[in-house]
Structure formats: structure tokens, C-alpha cells
C-alpha positions in Angstrom: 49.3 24.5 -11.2 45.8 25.3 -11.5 44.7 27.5 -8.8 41.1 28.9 -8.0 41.0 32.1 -6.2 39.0 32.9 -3.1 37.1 36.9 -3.1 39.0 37.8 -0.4 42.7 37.2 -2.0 40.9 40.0 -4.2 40.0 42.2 -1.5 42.8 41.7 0.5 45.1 43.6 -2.6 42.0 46.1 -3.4 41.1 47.9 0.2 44.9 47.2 1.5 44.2 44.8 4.3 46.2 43.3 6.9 47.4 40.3 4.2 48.0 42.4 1.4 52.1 41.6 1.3 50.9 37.7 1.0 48.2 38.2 -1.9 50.6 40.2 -3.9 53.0 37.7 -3.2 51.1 35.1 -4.3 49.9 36.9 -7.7 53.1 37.3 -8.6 53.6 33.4 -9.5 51.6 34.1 -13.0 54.0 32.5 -14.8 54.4 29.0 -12.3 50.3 29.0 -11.8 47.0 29.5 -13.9 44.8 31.4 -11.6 40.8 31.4 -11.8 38.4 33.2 -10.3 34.8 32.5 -10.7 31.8 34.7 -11.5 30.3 34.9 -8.4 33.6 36.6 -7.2 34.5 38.7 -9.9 30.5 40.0 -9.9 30.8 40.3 -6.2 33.6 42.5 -5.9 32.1 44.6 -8.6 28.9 45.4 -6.7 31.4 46.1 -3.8 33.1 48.6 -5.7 29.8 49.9 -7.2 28.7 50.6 -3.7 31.5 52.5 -2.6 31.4 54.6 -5.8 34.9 53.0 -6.8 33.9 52.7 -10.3 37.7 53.3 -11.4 39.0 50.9 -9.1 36.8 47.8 -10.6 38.2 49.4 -14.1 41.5 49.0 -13.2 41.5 45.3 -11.4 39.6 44.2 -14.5 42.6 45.5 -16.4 45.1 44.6 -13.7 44.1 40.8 -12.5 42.2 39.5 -15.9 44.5 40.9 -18.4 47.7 41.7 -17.3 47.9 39.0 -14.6 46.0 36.4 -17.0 43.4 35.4 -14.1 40.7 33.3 -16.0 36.9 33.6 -15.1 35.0 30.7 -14.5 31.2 29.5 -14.3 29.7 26.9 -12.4 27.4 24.6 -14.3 23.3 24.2 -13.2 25.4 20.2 -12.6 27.7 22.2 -10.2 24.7 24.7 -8.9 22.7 22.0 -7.9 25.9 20.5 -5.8 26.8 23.2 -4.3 23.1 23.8 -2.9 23.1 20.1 -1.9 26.5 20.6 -0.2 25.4 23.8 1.6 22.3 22.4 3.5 22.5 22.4 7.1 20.0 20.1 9.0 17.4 21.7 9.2 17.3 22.2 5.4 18.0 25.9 5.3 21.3 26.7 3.0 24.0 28.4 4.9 27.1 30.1 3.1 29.5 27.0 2.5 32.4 28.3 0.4 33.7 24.9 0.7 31.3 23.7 -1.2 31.3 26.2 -4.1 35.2 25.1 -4.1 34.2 21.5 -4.3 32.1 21.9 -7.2 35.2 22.0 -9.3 36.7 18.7 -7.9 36.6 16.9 -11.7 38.5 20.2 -13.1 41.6 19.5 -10.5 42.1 23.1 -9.5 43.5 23.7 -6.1 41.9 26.5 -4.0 43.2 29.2 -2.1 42.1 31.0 0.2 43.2 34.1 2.2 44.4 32.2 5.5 46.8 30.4 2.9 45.1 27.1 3.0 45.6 25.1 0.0 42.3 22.8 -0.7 42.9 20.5 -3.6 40.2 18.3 -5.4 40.8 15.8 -7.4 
């Protein structure tokens, strides 16, 4: 199964949150699922890392989550851009943070998407 990663499945493992046990968990399943994170995320929690001078630590996930887990980087297309911008307007036409809509830009791939309350989105 093809399953694209929400950040905070990420950060969850990195700063040792509450749902740590569960991310682990479901990392684990490398060998029943392809897992994909996209560039946004992977950048994202870089910078984070960056910030907090965790240089080492962004080293090591890049080692432990691309290469020895297998996690595949994705990029959206300017096609996909565009939707996601349409898909995060609110009424008054100002764009609001709509991570559904980033998700949902990958409908014609088939990837399911997970995020860290354990909700399974898929589109098809």
C-alpha cells in the first residue's frame, strides 16, 4: 500500500511526543507499505531542526527514514500547486493552511494519507 506521510508522524518519532509508540509502530510496516513523504515536509522538518541547532539529528532521520526505512520524497507539480491553492481558499479569498488539500493533490497517484490522529484518507 502506498502511503503518504503527514510532518507530524515525523515529529512525533523526532522530539518524542505523546504518539511516538504509534509512529514507530507504524514505520515499522516497511516491508507491507511504500511510504512517501513530500518536500514540503522533509524541508520543513529540516528548518525545524536547523532552528534548534539539531544539525545531527536532521543527519541521522535523513539516514534513518529515507535510506534505511526506504521513505520516498515526493514533489507536487505547478498542475498540483495550482490545486492545492484553489483548494485552500476560504471565502473571502485569502488561503488558509488546508493540509487536506495538499493530500488531495495526489488523488490520480492512489496514495492513502496518514496522519498523526491515525486517520487514513485515501484518494483515488
Amino acid at each position: 500500500m502506498k502511503l503518504l506521510l503527514d510532518t507530524n508522524i515525523f515529529l512525533e518519532i523526532i522530539l518524542d511526543q505523546e504518539k511516538s509508540p504509534d509512529a514507530k509502530a507504524l514505520l515499522s510496516k516497511s516491508e507491507e507499505n511504500e511510504f512517501f513523504i513530500s518536500d514540503y515536509s522533509l524541508h520543513s522538518i529540516g528548518l525545524l531542526l536547523f532552528g534548534l541547532k539539531q544539525h545531527d539529528v536532521f543527519r541521522q532521520f535523513l539516514m534513518d527514514m529515507m535510506i534505511n526505512v526506504g521513505v520516498i520524497m515526493i514533489s507536487l507539480s505547478v498542475e498540483n500547486m495550482i490545486f492545492v491553492l484553489k483548494k485552500g481558499r476560504v471565502k473571502t479569498g485569502q488561503l488558509r493552511s488546508n493540509p487536506d488539500a495538499s493530500l488531495a493533490t495526489k488523488q490520480r497517484d492512489g496514495y492513502l494519507c496518514y496522519n498523526v490522529q491515525g486517520r487514513i484518507k485515501e484518494w483515488k
